[in-house]
C-alpha positions in Angstrom: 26.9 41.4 -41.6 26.3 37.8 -42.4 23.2 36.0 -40.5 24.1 33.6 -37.7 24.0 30.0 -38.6 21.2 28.3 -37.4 22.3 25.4 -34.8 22.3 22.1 -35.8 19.4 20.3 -35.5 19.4 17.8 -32.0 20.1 14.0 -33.3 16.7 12.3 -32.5 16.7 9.8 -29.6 16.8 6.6 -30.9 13.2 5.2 -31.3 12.3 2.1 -32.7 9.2 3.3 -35.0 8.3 0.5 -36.3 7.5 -0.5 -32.5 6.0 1.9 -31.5 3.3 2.1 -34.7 2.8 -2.0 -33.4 2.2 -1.4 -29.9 0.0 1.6 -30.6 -2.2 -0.4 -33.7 -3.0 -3.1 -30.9 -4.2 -1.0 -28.4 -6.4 0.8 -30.7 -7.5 -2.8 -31.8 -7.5 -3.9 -28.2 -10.1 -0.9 -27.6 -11.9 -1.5 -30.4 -12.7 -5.5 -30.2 -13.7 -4.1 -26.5 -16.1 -1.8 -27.5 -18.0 -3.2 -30.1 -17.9 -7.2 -29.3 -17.0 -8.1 -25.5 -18.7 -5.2 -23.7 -22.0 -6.1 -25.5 -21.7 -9.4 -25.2 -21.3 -8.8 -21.4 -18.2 -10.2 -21.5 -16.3 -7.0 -20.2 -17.4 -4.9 -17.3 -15.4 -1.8 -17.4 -13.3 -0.4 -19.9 -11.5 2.6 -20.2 -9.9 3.6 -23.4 -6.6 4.9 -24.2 -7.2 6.3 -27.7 -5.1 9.7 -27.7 -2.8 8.8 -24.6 -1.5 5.7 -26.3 1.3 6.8 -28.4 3.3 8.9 -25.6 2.7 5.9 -23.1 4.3 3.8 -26.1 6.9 5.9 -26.6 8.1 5.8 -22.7 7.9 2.5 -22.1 10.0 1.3 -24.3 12.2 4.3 -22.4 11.9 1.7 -19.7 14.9 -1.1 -20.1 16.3 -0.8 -17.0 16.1 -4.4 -15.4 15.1 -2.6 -12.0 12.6 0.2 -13.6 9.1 0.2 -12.2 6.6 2.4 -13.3 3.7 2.6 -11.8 0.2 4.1 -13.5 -3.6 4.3 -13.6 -6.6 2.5 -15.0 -5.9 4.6 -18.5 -2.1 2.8 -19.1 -2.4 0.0 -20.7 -0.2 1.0 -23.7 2.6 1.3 -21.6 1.9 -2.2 -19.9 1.6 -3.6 -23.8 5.7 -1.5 -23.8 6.9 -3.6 -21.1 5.8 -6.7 -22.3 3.0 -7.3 -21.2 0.7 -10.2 -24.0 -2.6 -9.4 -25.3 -3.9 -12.9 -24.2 -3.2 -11.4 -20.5 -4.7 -7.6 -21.2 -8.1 -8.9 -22.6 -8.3 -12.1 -20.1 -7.8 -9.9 -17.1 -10.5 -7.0 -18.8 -12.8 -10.2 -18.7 -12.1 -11.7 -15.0 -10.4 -14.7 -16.3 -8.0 -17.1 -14.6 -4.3 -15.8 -15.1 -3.7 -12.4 -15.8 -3.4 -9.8 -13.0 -5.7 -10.6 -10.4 -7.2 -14.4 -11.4 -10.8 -12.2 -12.0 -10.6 -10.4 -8.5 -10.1 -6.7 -9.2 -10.7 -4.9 -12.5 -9.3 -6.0 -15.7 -8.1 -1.9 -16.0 -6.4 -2.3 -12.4 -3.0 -3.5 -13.7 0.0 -5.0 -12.1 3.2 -6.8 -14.0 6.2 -8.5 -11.7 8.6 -8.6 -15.2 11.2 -11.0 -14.8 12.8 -9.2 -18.6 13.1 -5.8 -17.5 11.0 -2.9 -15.5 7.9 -3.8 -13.6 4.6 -2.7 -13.4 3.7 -1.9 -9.6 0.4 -2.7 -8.8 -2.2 0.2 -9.4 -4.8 1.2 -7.1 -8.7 2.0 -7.8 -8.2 5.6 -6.2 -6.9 8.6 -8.1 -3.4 9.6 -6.8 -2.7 6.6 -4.8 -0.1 5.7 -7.2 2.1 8.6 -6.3 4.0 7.7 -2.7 4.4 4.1 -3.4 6.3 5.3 -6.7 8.4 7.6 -4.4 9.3 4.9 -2.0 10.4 2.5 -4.8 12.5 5.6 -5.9 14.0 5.7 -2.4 14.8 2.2 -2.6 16.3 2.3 -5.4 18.6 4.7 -3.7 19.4 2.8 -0.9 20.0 -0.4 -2.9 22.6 1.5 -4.4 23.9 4.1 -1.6 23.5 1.7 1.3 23.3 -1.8 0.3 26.1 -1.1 -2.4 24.2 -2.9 -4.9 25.6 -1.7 -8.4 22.6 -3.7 -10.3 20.5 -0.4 -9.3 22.9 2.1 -10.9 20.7 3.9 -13.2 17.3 2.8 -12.6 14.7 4.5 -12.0 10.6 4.9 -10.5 8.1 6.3 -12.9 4.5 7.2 -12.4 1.5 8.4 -14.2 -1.4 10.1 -13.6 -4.1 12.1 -15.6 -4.1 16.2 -14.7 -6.8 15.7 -12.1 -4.6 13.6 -10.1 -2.2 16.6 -9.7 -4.7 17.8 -7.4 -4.7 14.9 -4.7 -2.9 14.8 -1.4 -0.6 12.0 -3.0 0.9 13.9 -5.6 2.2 16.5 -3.3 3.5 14.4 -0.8 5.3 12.4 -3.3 6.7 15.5 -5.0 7.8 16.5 -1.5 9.1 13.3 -1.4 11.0 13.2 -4.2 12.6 16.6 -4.7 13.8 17.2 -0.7 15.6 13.8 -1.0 16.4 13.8 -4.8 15.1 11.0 -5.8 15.8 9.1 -9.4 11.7 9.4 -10.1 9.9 10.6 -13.5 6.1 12.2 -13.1 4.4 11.8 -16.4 1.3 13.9 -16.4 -1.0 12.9 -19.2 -3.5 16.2 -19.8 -6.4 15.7 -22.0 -8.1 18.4 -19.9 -10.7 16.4 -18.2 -10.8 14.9 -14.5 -14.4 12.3 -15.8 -15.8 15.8 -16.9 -14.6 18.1 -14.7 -12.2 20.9 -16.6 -8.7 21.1 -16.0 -9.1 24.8 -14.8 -11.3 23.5 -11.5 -8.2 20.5 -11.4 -5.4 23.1 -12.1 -4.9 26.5 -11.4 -4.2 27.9 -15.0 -4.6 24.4 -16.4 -1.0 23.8 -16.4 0.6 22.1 -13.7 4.1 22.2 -15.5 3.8 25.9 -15.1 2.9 26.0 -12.1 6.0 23.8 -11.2 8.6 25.8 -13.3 10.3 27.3 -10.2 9.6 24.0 -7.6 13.0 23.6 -6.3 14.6 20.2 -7.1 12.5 19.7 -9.7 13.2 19.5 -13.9 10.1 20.1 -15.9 9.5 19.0 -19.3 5.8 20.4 -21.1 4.8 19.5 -24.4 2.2 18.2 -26.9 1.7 13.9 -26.9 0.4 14.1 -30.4 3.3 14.9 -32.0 6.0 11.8 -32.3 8.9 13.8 -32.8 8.6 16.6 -29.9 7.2 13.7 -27.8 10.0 11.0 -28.5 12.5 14.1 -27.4 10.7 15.4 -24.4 10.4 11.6 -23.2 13.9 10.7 -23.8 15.0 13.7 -22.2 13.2 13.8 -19.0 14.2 9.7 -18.7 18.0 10.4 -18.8 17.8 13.4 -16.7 16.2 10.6 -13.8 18.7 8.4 -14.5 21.0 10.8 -15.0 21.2 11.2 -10.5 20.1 14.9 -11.2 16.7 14.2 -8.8 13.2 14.3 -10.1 11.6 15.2 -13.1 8.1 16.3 -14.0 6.9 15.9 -17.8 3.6 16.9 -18.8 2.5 16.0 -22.6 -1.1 17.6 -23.5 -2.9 14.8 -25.2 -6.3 14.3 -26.3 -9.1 12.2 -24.5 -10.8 10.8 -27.8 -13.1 8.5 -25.7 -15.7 9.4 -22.7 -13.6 8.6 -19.1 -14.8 5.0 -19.4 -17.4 3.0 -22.0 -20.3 4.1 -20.3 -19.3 8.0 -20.5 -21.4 9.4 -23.5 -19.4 13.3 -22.8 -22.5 15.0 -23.1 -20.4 17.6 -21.2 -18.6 18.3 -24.5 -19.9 20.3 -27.5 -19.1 18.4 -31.0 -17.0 21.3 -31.7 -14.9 20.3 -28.9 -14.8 16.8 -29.9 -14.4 17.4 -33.4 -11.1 19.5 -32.4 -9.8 16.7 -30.0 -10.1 14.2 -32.5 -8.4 16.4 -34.8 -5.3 16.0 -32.5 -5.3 12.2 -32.9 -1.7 10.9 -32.5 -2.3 8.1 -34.4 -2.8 9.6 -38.1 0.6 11.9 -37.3 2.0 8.7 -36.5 1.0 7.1 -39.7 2.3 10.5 -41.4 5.7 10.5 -39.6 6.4 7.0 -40.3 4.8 6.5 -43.7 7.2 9.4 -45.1 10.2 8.1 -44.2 9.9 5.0 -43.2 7.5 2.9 -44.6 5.4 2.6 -47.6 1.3 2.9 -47.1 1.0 -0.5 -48.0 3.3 -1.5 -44.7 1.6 0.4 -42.3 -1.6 -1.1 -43.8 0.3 -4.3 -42.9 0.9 -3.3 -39.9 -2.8 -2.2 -39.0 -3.9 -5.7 -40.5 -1.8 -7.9 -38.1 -2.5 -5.6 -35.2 -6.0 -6.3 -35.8 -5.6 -10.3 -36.4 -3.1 -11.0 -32.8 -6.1 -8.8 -31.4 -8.6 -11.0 -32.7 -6.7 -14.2 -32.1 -5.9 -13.1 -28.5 -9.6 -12.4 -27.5 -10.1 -16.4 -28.6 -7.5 -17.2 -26.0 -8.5 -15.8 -23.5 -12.0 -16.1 -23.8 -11.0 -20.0 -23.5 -9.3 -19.4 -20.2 -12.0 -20.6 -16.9 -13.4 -18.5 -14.1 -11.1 -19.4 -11.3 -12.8 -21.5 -8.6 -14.9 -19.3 -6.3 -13.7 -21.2 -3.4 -10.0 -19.8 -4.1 -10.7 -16.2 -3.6 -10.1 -16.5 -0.2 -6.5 -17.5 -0.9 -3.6 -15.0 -0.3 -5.5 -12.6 1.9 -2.2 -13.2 4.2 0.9 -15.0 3.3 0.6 -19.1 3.0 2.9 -21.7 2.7 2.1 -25.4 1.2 1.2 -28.8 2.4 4.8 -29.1 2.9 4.9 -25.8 5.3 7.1 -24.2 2.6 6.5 -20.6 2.0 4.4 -19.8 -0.9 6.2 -16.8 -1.9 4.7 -13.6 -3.9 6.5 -12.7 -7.3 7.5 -9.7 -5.9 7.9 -8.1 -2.9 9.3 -8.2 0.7 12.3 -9.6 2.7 12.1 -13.0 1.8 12.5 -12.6 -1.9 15.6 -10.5 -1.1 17.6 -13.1 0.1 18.1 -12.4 3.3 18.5 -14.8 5.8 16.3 -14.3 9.0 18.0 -15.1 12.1 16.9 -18.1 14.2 14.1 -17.3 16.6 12.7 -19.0 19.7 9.4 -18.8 21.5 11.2 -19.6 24.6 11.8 -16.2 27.1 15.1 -16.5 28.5 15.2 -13.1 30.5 18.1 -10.8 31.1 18.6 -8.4 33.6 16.4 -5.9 35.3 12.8 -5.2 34.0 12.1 -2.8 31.4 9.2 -0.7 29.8 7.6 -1.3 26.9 9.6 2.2 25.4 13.0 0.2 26.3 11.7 -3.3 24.8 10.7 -1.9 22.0 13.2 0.5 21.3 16.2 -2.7 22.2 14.3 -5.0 19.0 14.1 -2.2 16.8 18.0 -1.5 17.6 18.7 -5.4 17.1 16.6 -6.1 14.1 18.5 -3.1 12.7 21.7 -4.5 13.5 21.3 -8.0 11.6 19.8 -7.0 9.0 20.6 -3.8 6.8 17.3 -4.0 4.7 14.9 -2.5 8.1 14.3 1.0 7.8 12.8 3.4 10.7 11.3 6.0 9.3 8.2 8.9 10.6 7.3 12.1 12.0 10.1 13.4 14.3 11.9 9.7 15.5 15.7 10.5 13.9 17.3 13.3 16.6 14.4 13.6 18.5 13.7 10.0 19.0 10.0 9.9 18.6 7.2 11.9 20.3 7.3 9.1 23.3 11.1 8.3 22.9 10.8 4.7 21.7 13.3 5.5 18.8 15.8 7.7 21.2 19.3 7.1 19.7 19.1 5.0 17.1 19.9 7.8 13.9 22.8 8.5 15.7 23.5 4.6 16.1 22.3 3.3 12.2 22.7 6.5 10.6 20.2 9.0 9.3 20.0 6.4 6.0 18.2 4.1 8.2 16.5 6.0 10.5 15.3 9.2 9.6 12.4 12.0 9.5 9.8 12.3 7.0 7.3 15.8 5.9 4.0 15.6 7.7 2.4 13.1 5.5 0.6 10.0 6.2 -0.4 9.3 3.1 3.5 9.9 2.2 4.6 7.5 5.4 2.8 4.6 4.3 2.6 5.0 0.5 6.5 5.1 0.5 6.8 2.2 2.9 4.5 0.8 0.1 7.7 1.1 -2.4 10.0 0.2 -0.2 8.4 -2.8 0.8 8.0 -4.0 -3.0 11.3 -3.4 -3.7 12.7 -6.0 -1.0 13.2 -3.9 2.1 11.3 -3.7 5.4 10.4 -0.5 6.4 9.2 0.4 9.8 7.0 3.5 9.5 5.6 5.2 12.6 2.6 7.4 13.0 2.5 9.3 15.8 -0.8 8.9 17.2 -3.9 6.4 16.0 -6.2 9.6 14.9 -3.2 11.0 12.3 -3.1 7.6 10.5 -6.6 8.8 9.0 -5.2 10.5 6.0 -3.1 7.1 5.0 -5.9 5.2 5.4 -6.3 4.2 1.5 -2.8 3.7 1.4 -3.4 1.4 4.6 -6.1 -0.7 2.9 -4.0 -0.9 -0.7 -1.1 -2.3 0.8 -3.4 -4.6 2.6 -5.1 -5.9 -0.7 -2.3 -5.7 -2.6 -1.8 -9.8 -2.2 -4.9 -10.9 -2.5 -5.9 -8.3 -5.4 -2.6 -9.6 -7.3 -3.3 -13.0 -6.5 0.2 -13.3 -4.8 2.1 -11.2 -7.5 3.0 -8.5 -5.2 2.6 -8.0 -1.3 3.9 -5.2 0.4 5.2 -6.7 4.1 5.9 -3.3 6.4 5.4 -2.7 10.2 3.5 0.1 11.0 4.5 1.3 15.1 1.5 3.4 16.2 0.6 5.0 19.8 -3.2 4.2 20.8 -5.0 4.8 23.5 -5.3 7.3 26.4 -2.2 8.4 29.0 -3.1 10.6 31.8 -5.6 12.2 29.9 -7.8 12.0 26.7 -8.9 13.7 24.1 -10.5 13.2 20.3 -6.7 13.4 18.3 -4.7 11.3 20.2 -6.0 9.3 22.6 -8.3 7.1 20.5 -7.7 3.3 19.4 -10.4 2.1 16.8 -8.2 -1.1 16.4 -11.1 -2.6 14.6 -10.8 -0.8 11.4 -7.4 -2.6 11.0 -8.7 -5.5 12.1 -11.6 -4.9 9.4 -9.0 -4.3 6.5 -8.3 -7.6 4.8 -4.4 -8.3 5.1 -3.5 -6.4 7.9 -2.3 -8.5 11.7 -3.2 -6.2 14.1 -0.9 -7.1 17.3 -1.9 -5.0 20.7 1.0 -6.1 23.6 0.2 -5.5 27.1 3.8 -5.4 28.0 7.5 -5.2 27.6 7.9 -8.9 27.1 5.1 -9.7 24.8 5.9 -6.1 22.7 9.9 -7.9 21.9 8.2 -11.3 20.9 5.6 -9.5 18.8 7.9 -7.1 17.2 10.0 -9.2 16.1 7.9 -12.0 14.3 6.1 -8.9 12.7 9.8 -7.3 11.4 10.7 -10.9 10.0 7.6 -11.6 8.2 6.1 -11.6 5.3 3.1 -9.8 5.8 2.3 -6.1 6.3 1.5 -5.5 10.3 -0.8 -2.9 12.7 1.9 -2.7 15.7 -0.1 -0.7 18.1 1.6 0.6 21.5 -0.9 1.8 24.1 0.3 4.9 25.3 -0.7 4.2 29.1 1.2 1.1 28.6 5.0 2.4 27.2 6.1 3.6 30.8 3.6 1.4 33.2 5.0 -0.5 36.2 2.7 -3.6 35.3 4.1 -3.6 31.7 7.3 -3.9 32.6 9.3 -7.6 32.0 12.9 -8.7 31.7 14.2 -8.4 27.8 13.4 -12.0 26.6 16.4 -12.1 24.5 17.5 -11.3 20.7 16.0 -14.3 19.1 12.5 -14.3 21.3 9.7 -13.9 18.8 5.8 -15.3 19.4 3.2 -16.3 17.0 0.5 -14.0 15.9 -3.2 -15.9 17.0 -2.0 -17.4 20.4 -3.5 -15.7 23.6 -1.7 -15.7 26.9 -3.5 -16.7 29.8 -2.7 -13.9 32.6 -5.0 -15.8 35.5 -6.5 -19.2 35.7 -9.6 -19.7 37.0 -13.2 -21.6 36.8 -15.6 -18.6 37.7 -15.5 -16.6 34.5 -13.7 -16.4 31.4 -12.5 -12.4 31.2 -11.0 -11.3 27.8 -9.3 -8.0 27.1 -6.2 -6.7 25.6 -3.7 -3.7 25.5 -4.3 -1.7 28.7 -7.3 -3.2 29.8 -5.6 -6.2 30.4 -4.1 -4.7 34.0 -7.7 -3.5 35.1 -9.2 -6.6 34.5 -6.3 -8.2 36.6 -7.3 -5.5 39.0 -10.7 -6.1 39.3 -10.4 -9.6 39.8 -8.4 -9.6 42.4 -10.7 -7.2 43.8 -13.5 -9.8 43.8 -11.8 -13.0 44.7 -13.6 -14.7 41.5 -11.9 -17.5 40.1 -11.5 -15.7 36.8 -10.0 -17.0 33.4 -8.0 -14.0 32.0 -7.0 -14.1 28.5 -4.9 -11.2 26.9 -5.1 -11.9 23.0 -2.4 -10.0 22.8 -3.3 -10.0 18.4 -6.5 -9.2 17.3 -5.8 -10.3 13.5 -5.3 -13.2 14.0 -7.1 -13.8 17.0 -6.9 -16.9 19.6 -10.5 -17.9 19.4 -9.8 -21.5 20.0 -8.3 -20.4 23.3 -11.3 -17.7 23.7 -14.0 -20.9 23.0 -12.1 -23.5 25.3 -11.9 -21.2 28.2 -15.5 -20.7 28.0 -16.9 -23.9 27.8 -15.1 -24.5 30.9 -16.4 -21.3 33.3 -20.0 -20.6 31.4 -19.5 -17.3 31.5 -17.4 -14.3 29.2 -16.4 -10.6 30.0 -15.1 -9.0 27.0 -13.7 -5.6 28.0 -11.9 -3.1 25.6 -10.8 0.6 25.6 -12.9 0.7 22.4 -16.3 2.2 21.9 -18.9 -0.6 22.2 -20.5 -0.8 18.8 -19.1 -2.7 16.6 -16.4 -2.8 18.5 -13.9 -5.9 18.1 -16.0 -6.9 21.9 -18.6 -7.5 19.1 -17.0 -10.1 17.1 -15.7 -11.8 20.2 -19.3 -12.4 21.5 -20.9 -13.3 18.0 -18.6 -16.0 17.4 -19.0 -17.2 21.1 -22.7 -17.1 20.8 -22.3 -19.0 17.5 -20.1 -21.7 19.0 -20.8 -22.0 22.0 -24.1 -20.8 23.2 -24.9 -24.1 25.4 -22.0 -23.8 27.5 -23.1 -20.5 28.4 -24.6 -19.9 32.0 -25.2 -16.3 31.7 -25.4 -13.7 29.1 -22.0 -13.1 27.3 -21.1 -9.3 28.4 -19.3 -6.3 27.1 -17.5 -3.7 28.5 -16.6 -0.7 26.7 -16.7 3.2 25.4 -19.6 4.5 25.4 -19.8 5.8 21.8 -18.1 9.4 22.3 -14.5 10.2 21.6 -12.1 10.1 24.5 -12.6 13.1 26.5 -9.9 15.3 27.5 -10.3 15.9 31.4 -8.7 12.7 33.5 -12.1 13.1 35.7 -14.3 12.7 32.4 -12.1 10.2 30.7 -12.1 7.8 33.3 -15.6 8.0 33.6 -15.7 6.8 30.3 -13.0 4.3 30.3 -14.2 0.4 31.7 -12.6 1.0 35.2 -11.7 -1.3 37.5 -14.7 -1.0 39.5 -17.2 -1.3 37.3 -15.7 -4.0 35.7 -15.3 -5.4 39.4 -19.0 -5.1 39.4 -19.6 -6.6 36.4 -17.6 -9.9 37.3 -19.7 -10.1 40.4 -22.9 -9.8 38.6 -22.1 -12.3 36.4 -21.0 -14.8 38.5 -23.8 -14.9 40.6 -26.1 -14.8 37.8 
């Protein structure tokens, strides 16, 4: 019985060697001109080295050709950004804080971001460990929607990739992304680079077993590719495999190449936590000698590689010149590009990257000028008529949360619009914040405008550092990327309280650079703010007080489909002499209340935005009455009350005829009985008495 022929060995994906031994020479030069010239010369402040991940990265991105790839990775990926084009002169100006580069010297030279006008992009990475995960997924999605909804064939094929170490596996983001990815089949590749370590914490307190690819074998939706990083041949095959089956439309895949950390976690790391045993074995698994052994045996002779090692070493050399000549930017310009900004001309200084008006889409004319139409309306009708419009002229706006497709939302703002637009464009998402926000982080960068919702004010806790990375994202890029997105969210009480989802805590939006923060009191204001926020180009805190969605003294005609207002510009609900009385969201009705109540001749202001906010209005008002009332729903320390009366105080102590006064919280969560919440809530009496006291004061 003759033996069965062995099968034919599997042609080799095409790999450009001689590359790849280039790319993976200057990093190792890159690390090494780091370590022993510009970090002790001070000249570098961290560094993280990529010796033993570098030839995998290498070897997927150049993978990466697509023109509308992105990959997105972590402070360890610089190899990969070297792939995708990426010039030396930028990676060691930006490890030194230099003009240029990623972030003109404002985040860390490791903290990488590359808008690539030649092929796939670099998303911008984030400080924290897994928060590279949902924006990844969101691109991924809009890539899908390019293609599936926008019909744009210049997204067949591409794809979203995203790194991260095997302690990352562990985080909230990596789950909700895989969630993401494999319920709606997304074109996405997870690379998991495992040298074992999370700083120096094992793998085995990371990973259960230490493998997360094994763990993953039977995740449904999901292709899972495990091998060794150190060898070029199984790792040019398991990379070029797992890359076509992304593009290939199949859905996600996972690939997870075991690869050694021959470095501490960053420059400073001695590893005492490893025995010299340990070390000596991991260095033993270096993929660069295998390289060398792979190429110089049927490629190239010693002498070449040699070469090859030589020039590496003198671009390295020549490039840390460069950019060592390049300036400090001006300290006075890193307060640029916190928001969006436009020129002396008033034209738009647009980011690289990101949002609707790099798309090319057209926004529609709009008007500050009300011009009313039928009945009056809630705020749940108002908003839910601009969400329907904005939808309707223009196909990039995505709705998207928790429950608002069939269901329409938890308070019925989003009631029939799936069945209107179409699950595409509106639809449910898993019970993930984090997943919300970091996808409308992708989505956002890729040129749509996504509308997430969360549901009440208390759940957008777990997407806080997605919250505050989008909100960066400008400013840390130095107007390479911005994210511009609408987040809806319910705040406040209704009926009754209680810790979850009656809070409001605006002022932790208000404290996150990037963010506007708009707080309408009613239907009208709600359609004007709405829609400057969905035709902007920054990322915006909508917040809808839940006492406020169904209230009779919210309610207004709908102002029309091209009404929008600017952000910063308070509306004056009362004139008067007596006493200038600021507020906003639902306090705004109390304080009209209470006035009227007293007979003062009271100034109300609504600022109806709290980033920006109108103090020019705030200041002008009280140099005229002498007197301020700040009143919010918010607990009084550091409240945004706070800020209000500092910059009054500042500005305009002299005017002042009494104290400047607060009313607010006290500092307890909103309690759940109506008896006990009110008691806490500024009501209309005491602010009643409040007015009175300072009048006559």
């Amino acid at each position: 019985m003759s033996a069965r022929p062995k099968p034919a060995p599997r042609p080799l994906p095409r790999t450009d060697w001689q590359r790849v031994a280039e790319l993976v020479l200057c990093s190792r030069a890159l690390d090494e001109i780091e370590e022993q010239a510009l970090i002790p010369a001070r000249k570098i402040f961290y560094q993280f080295s990529a010796r033993g991940h570098d030839m995998a990265q290498v070897l997927l991105g150049l993978q990466l050709t697509h023109p509308k790839d992105a990959v997105c990775g972590y402070y360890r990926s610089r190899p990969i950004l070297l792939a995708l084009g990426v010039t030396l002169e930028d990676a060691l100006g930006s490890a030194m804080g230099r003009a240029g580069g990623y972030s003109d010297g404002r985040d860390i030279g490791a903290v990488f971001n590359y808008p690539n006008p030649d092929g796939a992009s670099a998303l911008p990475m984030c400080g924290g460990v897994g928060a590279q995960y949902t924006p990844t997924a969101g691109y991924a999605q809009a890539i899908e929607y390019h293609k599936n909804v926008l019909g744009e064939r210049a997204y067949d094929g591409a794809i979203g990739v995203v790194l991260g170490g095997d302690a990352s596996v562990a985080t909230n983001g990596f789950w909700s992304a895989l969630t993401i990815a494999t319920t709606l089949k997304l074109p996405m590749l997870f690379y998991v680079e495992d040298n074992g370590y999370g700083i120096s914490t094992p793998g085995w307190l990371q990973t259960p077993g230490a493998n997360i690819a094994r763990n993953l074998a039977s995740f449904s939706g999901l292709r899972v590719f495990d091998g060794d990083g150190t060898e070029p041949t199984q790792a040019a095959e398991l990379i070029a495999d797992a890359v076509s089956h992304a593009r290939a439309g199949k859905g996600p895949a996972l690939l997870r190449l075991v690869v050694p950390r021959l470095q501490g976690h960053s420059f400073q790391d001695t590893q005492a936590y490893k025995n010299e045993a340990e070390k000596a074995s991991e260095w033993a698994r270096d993929p660069l000698p295998k390289l060398k052994a792979h190429l110089v045996s049927t490629m190239m002779s010693e002498g070449e590689w040699d070469a090859l090692a030589a020039k590496a070493k003198q671009q390295v050399e020549r490039a840390a010149k460069i950019a060592e000549q390049r300036p400090v930017s001006a300290p006075e310009s890193v307060t640029r590009f916190v928001f969006s900004e436009t020129d002396s001309s008033g034209a738009p200084v647009l980011q690289t990257e990101g949002g609707l008006w790099n798309s090319g889409h057209a926004a529609p004319t709009t008007s500050a000028a009300a011009r009313p139409e039928g009945a009056r309306i809630n705020m749940i009708t108002a908003i839910r008529r601009t969400l329907d419009h904005e939808l309707a002229v223009n196909p990039r706006v995505l709705v998207f949360g928790e429950d608002v497709g069939p269901k329409g939302g938890v308070h019925g703002v989003t009631l029939g619009l799936q069945e209107k637009h179409g699950p595409e464009r509106v639809f449910d998402t898993s019970l993930s914040e984090e997943g919300i926000i970091g996808r409308a982080v992708g989505m956002a960068i890729a040129g749509l405008m996504p509308v997430p919702e969360i549901q009440f004010r208390k759940y957008a806790d777990p997407a806080c550092e997605q919250i505050n990375d989008c909100g960066t994202m400008r400013w840390r890029t130095a107007n390479r990327f911005a994210a511009p997105m609408v987040v809806r969210m319910p705040v406040g009480f209704f009926k009754c309280g209680d810790p979850w989802h009656s809070m409001t805590n605006e002022v932790q939006f208000v404290h996150a650079p990037g963010w506007r923060v708009a707080c309408p009191s009613n239907a009208e204001d709600a359609v004007g703010l709405l829609r400057t926020a969905l035709r902007g180009n920054d990322p915006v805190m909508f917040l809808e007080h839940r006492n406020m969605l169904d209230a009779a003294s919210a309610r207004r005609p709908y102002p029309g489909d091209d009404f929008a207002l600017p952000f910063g510009v308070a509306r004056r609900v009362r004139e008067g002499n007596d006493i200038t009385i600021v507020a906003w969201g639902a306090m705004v009705e109390r304080c009209e209340a209470a006035a009227e109540q007293t007979g003062a001749s009271a100034d109300i202001l609504d600022l109806r935005t709290l980033a920006p906010w109108d103090r020019e209005a705030v200041l002008a008002s009280v140099r005229r009455t002498h007197r301020c009332l700040i009143v919010h729903e918010d607990i009084g320390t550091a409240g945004f009350g706070a800020e209000i009366a500092a910059v009054i105080a500042d500005e305009a102590f002299l005017d002042l005829d009494a104290p400047i006064a607060r009313l607010a919280m006290p500092d307890i969560p909103s309690p759940h009985h109506p008896e006990l919440m009110e008691w806490a809530l500024p009501s209309v009496e005491r602010i009643a008495a409040r007015i009175s006291e300072l009048v006559a004061f």
